[in-house]
C-alpha positions as CSV (number, residue, x, y, z in Angstrom):
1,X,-13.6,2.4,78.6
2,X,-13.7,4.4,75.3
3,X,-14.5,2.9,72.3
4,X,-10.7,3.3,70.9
5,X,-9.7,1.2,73.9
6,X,-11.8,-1.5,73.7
7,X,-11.0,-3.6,70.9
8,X,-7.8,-5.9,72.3
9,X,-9.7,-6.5,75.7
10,X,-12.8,-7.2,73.4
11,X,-11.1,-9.6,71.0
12,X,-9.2,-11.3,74.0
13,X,-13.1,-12.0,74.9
14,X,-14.1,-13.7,71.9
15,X,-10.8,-15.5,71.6
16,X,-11.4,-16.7,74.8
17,X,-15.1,-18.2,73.9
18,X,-14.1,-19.0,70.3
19,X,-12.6,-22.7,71.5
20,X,-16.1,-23.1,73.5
21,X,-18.5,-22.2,70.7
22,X,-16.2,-24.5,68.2
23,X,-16.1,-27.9,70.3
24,X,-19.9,-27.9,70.0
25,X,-19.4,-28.7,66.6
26,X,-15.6,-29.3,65.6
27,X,-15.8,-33.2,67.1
28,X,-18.9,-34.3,65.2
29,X,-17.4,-35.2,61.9
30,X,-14.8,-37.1,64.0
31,X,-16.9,-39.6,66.4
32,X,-16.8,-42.4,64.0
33,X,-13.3,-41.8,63.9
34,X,-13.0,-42.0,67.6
35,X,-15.3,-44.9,68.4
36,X,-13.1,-47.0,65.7
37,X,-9.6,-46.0,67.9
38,X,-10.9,-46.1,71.5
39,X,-14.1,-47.8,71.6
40,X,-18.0,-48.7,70.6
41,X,-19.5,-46.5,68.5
42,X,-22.8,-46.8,71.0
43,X,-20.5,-45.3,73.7
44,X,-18.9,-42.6,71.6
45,X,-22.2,-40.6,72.2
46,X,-21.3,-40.1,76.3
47,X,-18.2,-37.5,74.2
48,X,-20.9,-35.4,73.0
49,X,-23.2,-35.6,76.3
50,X,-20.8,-35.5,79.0
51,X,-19.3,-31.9,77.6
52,X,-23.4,-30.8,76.6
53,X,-24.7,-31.4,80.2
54,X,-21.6,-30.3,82.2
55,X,-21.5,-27.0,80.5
56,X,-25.1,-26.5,81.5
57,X,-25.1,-28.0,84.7
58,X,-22.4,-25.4,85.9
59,X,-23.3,-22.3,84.4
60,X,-25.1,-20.5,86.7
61,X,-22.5,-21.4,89.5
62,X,-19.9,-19.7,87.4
63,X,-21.7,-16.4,87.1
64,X,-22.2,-16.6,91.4
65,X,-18.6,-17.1,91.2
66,X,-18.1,-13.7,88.8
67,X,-19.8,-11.7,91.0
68,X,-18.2,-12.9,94.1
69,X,-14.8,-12.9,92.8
70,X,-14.3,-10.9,90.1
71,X,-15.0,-11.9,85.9
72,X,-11.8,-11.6,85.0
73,X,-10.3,-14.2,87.8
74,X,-12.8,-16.6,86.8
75,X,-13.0,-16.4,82.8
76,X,-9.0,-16.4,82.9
77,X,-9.4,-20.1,85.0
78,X,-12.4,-21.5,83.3
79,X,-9.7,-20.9,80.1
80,X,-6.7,-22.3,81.4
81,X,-9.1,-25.5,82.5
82,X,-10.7,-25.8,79.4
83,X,-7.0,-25.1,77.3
84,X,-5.5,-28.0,80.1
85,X,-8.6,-30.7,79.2
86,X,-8.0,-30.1,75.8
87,X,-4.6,-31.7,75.7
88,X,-5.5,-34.1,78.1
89,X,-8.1,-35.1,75.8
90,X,-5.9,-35.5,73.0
91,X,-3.9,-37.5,74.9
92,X,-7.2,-40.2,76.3
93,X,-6.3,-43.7,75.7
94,X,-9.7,-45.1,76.1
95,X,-13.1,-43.9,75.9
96,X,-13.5,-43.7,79.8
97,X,-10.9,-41.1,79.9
98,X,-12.1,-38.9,77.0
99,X,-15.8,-38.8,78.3
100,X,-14.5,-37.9,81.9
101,X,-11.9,-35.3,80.2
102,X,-15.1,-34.0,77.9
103,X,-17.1,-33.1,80.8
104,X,-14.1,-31.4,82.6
105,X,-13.8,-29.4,79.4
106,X,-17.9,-28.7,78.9
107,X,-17.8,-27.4,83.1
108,X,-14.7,-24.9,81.9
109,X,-16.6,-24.1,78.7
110,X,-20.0,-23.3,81.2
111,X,-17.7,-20.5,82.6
112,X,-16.4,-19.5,79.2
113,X,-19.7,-18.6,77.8
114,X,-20.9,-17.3,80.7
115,X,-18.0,-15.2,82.1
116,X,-17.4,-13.9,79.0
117,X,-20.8,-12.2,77.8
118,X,-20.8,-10.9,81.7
119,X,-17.4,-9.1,80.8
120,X,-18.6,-7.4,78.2
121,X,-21.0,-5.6,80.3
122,X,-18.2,-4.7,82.5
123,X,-16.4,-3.3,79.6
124,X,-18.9,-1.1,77.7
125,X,-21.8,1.2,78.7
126,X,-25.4,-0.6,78.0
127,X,-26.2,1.3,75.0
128,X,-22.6,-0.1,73.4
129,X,-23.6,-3.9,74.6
130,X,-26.2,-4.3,71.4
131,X,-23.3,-3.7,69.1
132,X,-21.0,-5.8,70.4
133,X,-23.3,-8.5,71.7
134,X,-24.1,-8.5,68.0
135,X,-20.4,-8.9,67.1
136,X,-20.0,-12.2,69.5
137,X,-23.4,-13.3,67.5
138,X,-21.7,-13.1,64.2
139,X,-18.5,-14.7,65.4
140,X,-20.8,-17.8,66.9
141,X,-22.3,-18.1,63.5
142,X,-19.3,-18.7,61.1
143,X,-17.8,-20.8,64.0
144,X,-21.1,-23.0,63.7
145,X,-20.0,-23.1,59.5
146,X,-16.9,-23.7,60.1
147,X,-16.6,-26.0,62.8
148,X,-17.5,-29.3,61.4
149,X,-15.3,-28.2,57.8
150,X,-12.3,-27.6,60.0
151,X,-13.0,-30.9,61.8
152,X,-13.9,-33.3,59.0
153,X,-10.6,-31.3,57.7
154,X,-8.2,-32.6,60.5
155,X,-9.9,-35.6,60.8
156,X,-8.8,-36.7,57.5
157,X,-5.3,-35.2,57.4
158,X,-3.9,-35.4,60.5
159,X,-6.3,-37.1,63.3
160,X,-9.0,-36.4,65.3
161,X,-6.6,-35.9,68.4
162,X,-5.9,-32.5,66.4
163,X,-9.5,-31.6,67.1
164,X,-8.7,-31.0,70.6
165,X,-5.1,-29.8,70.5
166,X,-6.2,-26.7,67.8
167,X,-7.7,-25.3,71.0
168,X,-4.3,-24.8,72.9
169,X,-3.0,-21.6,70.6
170,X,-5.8,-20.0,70.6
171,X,-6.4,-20.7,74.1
172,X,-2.8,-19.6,75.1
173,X,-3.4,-16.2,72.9
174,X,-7.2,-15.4,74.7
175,X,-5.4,-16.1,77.9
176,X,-2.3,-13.7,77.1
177,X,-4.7,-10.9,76.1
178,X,-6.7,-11.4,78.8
179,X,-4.1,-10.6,81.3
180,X,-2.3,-8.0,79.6
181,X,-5.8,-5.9,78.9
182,X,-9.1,-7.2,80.5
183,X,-9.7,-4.7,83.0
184,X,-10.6,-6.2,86.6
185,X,-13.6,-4.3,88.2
186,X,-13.6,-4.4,91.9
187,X,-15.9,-7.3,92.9
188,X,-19.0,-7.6,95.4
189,X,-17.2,-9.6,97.9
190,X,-19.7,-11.3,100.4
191,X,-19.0,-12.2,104.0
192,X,-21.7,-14.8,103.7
193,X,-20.6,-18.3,102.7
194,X,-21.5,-19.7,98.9
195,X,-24.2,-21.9,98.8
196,X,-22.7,-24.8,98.2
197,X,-25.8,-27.0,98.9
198,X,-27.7,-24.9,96.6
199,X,-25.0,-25.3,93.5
200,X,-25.2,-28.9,94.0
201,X,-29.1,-29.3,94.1
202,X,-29.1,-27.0,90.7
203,X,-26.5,-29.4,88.9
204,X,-28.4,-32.6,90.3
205,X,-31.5,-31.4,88.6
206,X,-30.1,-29.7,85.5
207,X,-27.8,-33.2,85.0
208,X,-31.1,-35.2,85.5
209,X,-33.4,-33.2,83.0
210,X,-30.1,-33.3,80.5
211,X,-30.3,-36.4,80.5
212,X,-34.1,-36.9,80.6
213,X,-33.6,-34.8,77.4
214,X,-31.2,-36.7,75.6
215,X,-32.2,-40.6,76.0
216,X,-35.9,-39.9,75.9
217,X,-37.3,-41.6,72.9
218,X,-33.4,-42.6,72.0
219,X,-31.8,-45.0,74.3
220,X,-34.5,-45.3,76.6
221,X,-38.5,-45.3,75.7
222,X,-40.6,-42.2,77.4
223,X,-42.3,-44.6,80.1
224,X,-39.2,-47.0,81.1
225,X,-37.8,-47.1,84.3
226,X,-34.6,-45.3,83.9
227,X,-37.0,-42.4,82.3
228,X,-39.6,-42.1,84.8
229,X,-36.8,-43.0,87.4
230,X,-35.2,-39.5,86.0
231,X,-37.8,-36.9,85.4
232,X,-38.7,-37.9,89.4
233,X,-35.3,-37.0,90.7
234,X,-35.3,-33.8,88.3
235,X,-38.5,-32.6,90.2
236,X,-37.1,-33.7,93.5
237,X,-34.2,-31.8,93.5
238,X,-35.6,-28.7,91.7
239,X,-38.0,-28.5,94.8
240,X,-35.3,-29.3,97.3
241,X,-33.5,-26.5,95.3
242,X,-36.4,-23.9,95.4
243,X,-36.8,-24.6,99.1
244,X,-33.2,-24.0,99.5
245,X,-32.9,-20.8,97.8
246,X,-35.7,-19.7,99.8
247,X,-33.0,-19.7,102.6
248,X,-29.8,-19.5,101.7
249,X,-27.8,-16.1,103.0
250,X,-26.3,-15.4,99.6
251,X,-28.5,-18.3,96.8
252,X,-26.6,-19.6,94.1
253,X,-29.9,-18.3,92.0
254,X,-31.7,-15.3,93.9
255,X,-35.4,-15.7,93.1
256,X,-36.0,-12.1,93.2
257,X,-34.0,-12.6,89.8
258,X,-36.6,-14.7,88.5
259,X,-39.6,-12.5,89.9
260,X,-38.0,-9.5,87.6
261,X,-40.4,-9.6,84.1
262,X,-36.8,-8.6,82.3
263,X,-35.1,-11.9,83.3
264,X,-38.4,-14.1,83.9
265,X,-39.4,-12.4,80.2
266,X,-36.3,-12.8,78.6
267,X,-35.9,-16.7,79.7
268,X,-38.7,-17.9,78.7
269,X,-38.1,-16.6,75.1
270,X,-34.4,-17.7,74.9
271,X,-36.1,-21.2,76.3
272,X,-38.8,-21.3,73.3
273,X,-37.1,-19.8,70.7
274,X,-33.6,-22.1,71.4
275,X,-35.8,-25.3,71.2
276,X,-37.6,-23.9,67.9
277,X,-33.6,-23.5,66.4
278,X,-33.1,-27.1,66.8
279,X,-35.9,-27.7,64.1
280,X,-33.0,-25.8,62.1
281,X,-30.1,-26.9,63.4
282,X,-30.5,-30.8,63.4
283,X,-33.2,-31.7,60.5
284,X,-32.5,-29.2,57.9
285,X,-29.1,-31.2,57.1
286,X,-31.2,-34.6,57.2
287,X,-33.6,-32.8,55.3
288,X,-31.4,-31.3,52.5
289,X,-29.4,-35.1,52.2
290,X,-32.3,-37.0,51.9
291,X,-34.6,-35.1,49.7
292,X,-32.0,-33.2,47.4
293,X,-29.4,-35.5,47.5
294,X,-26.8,-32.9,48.8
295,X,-23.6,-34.3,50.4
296,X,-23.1,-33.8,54.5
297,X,-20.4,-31.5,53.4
298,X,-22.8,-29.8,51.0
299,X,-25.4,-29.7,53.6
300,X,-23.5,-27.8,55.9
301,X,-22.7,-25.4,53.5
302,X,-26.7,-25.3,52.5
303,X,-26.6,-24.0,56.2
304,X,-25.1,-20.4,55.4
305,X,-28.0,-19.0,54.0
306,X,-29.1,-19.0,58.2
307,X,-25.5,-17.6,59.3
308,X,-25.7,-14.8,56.9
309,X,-29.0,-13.6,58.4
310,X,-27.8,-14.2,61.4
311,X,-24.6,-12.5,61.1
312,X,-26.6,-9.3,59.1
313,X,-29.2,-8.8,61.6
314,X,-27.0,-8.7,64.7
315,X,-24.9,-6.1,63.3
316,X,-27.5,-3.9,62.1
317,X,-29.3,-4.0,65.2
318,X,-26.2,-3.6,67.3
319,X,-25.6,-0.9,65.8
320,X,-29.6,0.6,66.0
321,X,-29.4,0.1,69.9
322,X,-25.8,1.8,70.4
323,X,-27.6,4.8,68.5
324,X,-31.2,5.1,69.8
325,X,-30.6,3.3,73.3
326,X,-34.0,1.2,72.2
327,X,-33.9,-2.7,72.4
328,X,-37.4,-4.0,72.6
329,X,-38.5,-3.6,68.9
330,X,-36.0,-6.0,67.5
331,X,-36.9,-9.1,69.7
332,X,-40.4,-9.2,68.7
333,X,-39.4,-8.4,64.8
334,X,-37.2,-11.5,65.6
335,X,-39.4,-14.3,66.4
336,X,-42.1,-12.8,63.9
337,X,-39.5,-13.7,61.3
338,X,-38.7,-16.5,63.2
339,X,-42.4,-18.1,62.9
340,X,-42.6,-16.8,59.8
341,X,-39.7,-18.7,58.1
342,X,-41.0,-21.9,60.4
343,X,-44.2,-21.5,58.4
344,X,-42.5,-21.2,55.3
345,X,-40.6,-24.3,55.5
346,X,-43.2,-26.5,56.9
347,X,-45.2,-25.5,53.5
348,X,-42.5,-26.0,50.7
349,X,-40.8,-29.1,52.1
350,X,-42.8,-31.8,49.9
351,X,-41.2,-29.9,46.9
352,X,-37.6,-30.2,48.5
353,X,-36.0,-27.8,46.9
354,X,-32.6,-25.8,47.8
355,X,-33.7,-22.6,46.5
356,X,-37.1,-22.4,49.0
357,X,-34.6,-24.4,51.7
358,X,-32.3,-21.3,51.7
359,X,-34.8,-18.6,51.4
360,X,-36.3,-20.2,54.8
361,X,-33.2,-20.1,56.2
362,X,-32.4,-16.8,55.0
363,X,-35.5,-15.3,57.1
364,X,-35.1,-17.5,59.9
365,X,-31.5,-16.2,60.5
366,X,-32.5,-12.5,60.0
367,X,-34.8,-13.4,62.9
368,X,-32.7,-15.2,65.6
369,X,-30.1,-12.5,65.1
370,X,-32.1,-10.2,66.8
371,X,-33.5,-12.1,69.5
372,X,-30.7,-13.7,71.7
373,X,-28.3,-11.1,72.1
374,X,-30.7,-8.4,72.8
375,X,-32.3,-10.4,75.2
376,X,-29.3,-10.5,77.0
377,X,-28.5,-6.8,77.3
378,X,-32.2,-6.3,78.5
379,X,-31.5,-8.1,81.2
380,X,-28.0,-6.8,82.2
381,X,-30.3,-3.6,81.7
382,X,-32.1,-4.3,84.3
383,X,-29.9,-6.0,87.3
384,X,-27.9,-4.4,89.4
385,X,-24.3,-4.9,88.7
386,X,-23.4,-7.1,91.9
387,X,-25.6,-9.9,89.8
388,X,-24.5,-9.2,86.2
389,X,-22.8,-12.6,86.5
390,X,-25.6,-14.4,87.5
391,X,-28.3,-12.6,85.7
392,X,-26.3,-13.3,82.6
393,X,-25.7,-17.2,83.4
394,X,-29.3,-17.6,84.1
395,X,-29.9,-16.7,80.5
396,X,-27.6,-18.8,79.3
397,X,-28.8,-21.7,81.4
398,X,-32.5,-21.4,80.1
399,X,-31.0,-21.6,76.9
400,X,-29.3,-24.6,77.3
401,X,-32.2,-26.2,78.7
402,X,-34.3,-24.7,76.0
403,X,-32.1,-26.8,73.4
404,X,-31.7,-29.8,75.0
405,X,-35.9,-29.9,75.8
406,X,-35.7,-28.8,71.8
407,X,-33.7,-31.5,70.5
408,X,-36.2,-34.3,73.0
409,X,-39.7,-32.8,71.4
410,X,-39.0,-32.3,67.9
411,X,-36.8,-35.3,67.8
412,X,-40.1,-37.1,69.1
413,X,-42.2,-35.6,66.5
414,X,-40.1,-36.8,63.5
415,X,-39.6,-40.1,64.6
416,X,-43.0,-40.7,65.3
417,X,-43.4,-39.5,61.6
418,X,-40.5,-40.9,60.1
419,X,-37.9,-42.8,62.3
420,X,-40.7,-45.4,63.5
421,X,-41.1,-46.4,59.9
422,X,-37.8,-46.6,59.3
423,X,-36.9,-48.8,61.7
424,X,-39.8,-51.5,61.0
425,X,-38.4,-51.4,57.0
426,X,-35.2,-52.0,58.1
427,X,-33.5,-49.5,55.7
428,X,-32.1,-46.3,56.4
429,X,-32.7,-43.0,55.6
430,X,-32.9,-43.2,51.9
431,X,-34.4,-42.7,48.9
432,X,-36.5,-45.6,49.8
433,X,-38.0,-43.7,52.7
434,X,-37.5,-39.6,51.0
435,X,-41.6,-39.0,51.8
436,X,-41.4,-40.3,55.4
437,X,-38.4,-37.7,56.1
438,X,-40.5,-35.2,54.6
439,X,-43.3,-35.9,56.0
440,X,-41.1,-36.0,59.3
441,X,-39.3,-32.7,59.2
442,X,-42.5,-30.9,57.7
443,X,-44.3,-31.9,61.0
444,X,-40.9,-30.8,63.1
445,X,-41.4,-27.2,61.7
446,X,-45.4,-27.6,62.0
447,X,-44.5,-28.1,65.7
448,X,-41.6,-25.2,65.6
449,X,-43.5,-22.4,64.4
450,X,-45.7,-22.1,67.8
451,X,-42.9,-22.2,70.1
452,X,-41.3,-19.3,68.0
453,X,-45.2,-17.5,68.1
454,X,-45.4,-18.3,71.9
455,X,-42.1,-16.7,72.5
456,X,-42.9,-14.0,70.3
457,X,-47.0,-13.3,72.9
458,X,-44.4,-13.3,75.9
459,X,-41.5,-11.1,74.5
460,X,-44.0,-8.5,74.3
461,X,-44.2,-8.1,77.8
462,X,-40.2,-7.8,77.9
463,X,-39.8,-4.1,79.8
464,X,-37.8,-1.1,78.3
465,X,-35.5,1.3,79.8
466,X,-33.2,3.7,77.8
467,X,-29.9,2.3,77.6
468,X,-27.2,5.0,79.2
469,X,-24.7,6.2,76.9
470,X,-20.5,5.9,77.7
471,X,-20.9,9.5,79.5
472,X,-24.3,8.7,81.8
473,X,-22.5,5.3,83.1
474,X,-19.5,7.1,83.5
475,X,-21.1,9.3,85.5
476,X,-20.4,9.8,89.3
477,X,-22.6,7.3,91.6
478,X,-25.1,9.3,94.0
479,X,-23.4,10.1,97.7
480,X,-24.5,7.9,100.4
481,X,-26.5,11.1,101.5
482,X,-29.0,10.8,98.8
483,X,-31.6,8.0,98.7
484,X,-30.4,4.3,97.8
485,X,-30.6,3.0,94.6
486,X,-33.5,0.7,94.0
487,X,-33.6,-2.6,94.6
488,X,-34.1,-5.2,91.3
489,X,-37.3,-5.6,92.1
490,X,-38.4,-2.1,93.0
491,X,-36.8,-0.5,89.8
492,X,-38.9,-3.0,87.8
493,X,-42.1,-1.6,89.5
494,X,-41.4,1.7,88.7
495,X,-40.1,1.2,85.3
């Protein structure tokens, strides 16, 4: 499409994520609020990890759907179930209900995200992707802002029921736009069945290592039962799954995706460098209330600093790629930056100040705006379209499991610094205990910095390849006289 007609399809495509991106944060200044009307607060957590580990669980089977089917078909369903589990969840009359509605809501949202960074490769040439990839960045980073102000907002005026039911307009509009102007490429459409064993295997595992993630250290310790019990069906099923794949006529995840450097380059970054964001996304607010004496409120906002960067260096390097068609440069600036503000933070936080806080934050944001989306259009680069779905979702899933190992490691590192301690005393997180949080998020970043510096040695193996301009992917296909295209695999040899 040309440029001029790309902007209502484009912002039909953002609508469409928008309620996805914000329920990841919207609900969190509401929990209390919920466990008080529907139930314990020690079961108000299942909210937040029903919604977390079905979204990841089902992503890749959405992008095998996309392909098969056709993006548009699926992103406009995965909307109207996620716009249909909202108001149900509005309506949930006990805390049973929500958590089952919640993770029918996080299995639409696994399409939404998914889907919808897929249709954008459908809808621009690759060189355009960078810009607009950068856009979706920005967009994701004043919904992170403004998520938890909006909610604490409703929360407090209305009721947390509202958190939920804000998603229908904008649902409705996304879902408008997206019929009117989303055009509907002609899918690959496969005689051979989908592999339905292989989907369930891939959620099994993903569901299991969630979960291994999330009550690791927490609910459970590290060597009980249910633990141990866990990380042994997570490796059972993966090799059930890889065994699987091996044979399956048309895999949920081709393996020949994961033997191309692009994708086998591009998710082990999004892996490393989504685990080091967690040192930012979850302890920085502890940090900033415990040391400095900021508000939650006030804490969030201290956050903006990061979505500024973020929201900057996207843009600009959009914009770069669209014009020179080269990608590879800002990736590796990225997660330099990225180790670098790691670095930075670990040394200034015994003088807990907001100033060296932001400035941290500041770099660290210039740095993840280059890396994710990028990442992403290198490898749509470099997949044929019949698997942009499923190239695209399997970037998406390593970077859910990059966050949720993330959020398990570090989260072990500061309580083995600080939590432990606080616990035995008996107090909270106070002024009481200000050095052990220190202490505690200085080691998180300590531990941070090298997973940004290890994705940073293996993004420099990511390959390049000019991105084509509107005009070359316009361009007539060869006739079926001339040689076939190049398989994945062998284009990767010879780029």
């Amino acid at each position: 499409m040309r440029r001029t007609e790309v902007g209502i399809p484009f912002a039909a495509i953002v609508l469409a994520m928008l309620p996805a991106v914000l329920d990841q944060t919207i609900l969190a200044t509401g929990l209390p609020v919920v466990a008080r009307d529907l139930g314990a607060l020690s079961d108000v957590s299942w909210v937040v990890t029903a919604y977390v580990v079905a979204a990841a669980a089902t992503t890749p089977l959405w992008g095998k759907l996309g392909d098969r089917h056709g993006r548009k078909l699926l992103l406009q369903l995965s909307l109207a179930v996620f716009v249909s589990a909202s108001a149900l969840c509005a309506a949930a009359q006990d805390i049973t209900q929500l958590i089952v509605l919640r993770a029918l809501q996080g299995a639409a949202a696994g399409g939404l995200m998914t889907l919808a960074m897929a249709a954008v490769g459908d809808l621009v040439a690759p060189r355009e992707r960078g810009r607009y990839q950068g856009y979706i960045a920005a967009t994701f980073a004043v919904a992170t802002i403004v998520g938890p102000l909006v909610g604490g907002l409703l929360v407090e005026h209305a009721s947390w029921r509202w958190v939920f039911l804000v998603n229908l307009p904008v649902g409705l509009i996304a879902l408008v736009a997206l019929a009117a102007r989303l055009p509907a490429p002609e899918a690959d459409r496969p005689d051979r069945p989908l592999d339905a064993p292989g989907a369930a295997l891939l959620a099994g595992a993903t569901t299991a290592f969630m979960l291994t993630c999330i009550w690791g250290g927490s609910r459970y310790a590290w060597d009980s039962t249910q633990i141990v019990a866990l990380i042994g069906t997570t490796l059972a099923l993966a090799g059930a799954l890889i065994v699987r794949e091996r044979h399956a006529a048309d895999p949920i995840v081709p393996l020949h995706l994961l033997r191309s450097r692009a994708v086998a380059v591009a998710s082990s970054a999004l892996f490393l460098g989504t685990a080091a964001l967690f040192a930012i996304t979850v302890f920085v607010p502890l940090f900033l209330q415990t040391t400095t004496g900021a508000s939650p409120t006030e804490a969030g906002l201290l956050l903006v600093p990061a979505m500024l960067g973020i929201t900057v260096s996207t843009t600009l390097s959009g914009r770069s790629i669209a014009r020179t068609g080269r990608y590879k440069r800002f990736p590796v600036a990225g997660l330099a930056l990225m180790t670098v503000a790691l670095f930075v933070l670990a040394a200034f936080a015994g003088r807990a100040s907001q100033v060296w806080t932001g400035f941290g934050l500041a770099l660290f944001g210039l740095g993840f705006g280059m890396v994710t989306q990028v990442l992403v259009v290198a490898v749509q680069n470099h997949v044929e379209r019949r698997e942009l779905g499923v190239a695209t979702a399997t970037t998406g899933f390593f970077r859910a499991l990059g966050g949720a190992a993330g959020a398990a490691v570090l989260g072990a590192v500061f309580a083995a610094q600080a939590g432990a301690r606080a616990s035995e005393s008996g107090q909270g997180l106070g002024s009481a205990l200000r050095a052990d949080v220190i202490d505690g998020v200085q080691a998180v970043f300590i531990v941070a910095a090298p997973l940004a510096a290890l994705a940073l040695l293996i993004v420099l193996f990511l390959p390049e390849a000019p991105l084509k301009t509107s005009e070359e992917h316009q361009a007539p296909r060869p006739r079926a006289k001339e040689p076939a295209r190049p398989t994945t695999r062998t284009a990767e040899v010879t780029r």
